[in-house]
N, C-alpha and C positions, 0 to 999 in steps of 0.2 A: 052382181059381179063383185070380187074380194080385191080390198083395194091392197096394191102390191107395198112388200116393206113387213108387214106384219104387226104395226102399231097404227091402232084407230087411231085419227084425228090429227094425223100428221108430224106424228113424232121423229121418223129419219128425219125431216131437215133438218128440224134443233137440234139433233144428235150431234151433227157434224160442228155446228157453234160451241155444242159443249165440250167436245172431244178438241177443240182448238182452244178454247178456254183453259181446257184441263191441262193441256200442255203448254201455254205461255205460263199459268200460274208454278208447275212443275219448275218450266225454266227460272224462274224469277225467285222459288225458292231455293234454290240450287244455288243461282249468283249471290243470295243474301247470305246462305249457309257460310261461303267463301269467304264474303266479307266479313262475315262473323267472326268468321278464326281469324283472321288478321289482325281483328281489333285486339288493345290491351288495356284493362281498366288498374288503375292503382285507387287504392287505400290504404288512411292512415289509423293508426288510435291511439291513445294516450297525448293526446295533442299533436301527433306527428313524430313522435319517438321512434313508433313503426312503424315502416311502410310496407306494404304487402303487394306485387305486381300480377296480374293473374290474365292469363292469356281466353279467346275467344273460344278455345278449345278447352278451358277450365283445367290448365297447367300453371300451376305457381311458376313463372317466370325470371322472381327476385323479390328480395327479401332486404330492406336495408335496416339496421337498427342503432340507433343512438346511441352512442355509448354510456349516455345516462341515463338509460332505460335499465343497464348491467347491473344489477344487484346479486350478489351470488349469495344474500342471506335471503334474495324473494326470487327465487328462480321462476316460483307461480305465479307470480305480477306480468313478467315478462312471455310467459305462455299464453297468458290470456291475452295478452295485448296480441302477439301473432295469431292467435284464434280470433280475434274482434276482427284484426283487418283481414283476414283471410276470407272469413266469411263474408264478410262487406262486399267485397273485392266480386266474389260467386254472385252475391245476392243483385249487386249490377252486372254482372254480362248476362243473368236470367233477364233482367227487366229489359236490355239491351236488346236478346234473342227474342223475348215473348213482342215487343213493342215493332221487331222488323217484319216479325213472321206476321202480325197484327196489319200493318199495313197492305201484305200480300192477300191475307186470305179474309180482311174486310168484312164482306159481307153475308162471311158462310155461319159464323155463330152457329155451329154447331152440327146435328144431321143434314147436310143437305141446304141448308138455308137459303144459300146464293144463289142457289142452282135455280133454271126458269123451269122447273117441273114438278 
């Protein structure tokens, strides 16, 4: 006699642990997502000359600059210094977002991983 379900060896019942799995992790990443955007990271460069504010949503937020950073014969001193912190600024809410999502999804490393099948 065929046993009913359709997967030898008992796979409905894990199904339902994974599909409850699947959706707390769902929600969890969702709440992080949220939190993410909330957060605001600042960076500086040229010692603090410029500051660069850049939102979880990776929106430049603000922009503060020294006034003696102002050189109008090195305008490119001054671009560069907003290109260092700006980037800085991105390069931490990545490490931010990879490091929240990293705590959620743990133990999948990659196809399948976490999963009990």
């Amino acid at each position: 006699m065929a046993k009913r379900g359709g997967f030898p060896g008992g796979m409905p019942g894990n199904m339902n642990n994974i599909m409850k799995q699947a959706q707390k992790m769902q929600k969890q990443m969702e709440e992080a997502t949220k939190e993410l955007q909330e957060k605001e990271v600042t960076s500086t460069a040229g010692g603090g000359v410029v500051e660069v504010t850049v939102s979880g949503k990776k929106e430049i937020t603000k922009i503060k600059i020294d006034p003696e950073a102002v050189d109008p014969d090195d305008v490119e001193m001054l671009e560069d210094l907003i290109m260092a912190a700006t980037n800085e600024a991105l390069r931490e809410i990545d490490e931010i977002s990879t490091q929240s999502m990293s705590k959620i999804t743990g133990g999948l490393g990659g196809m399948g991983g976490g999963f009990p099948f």
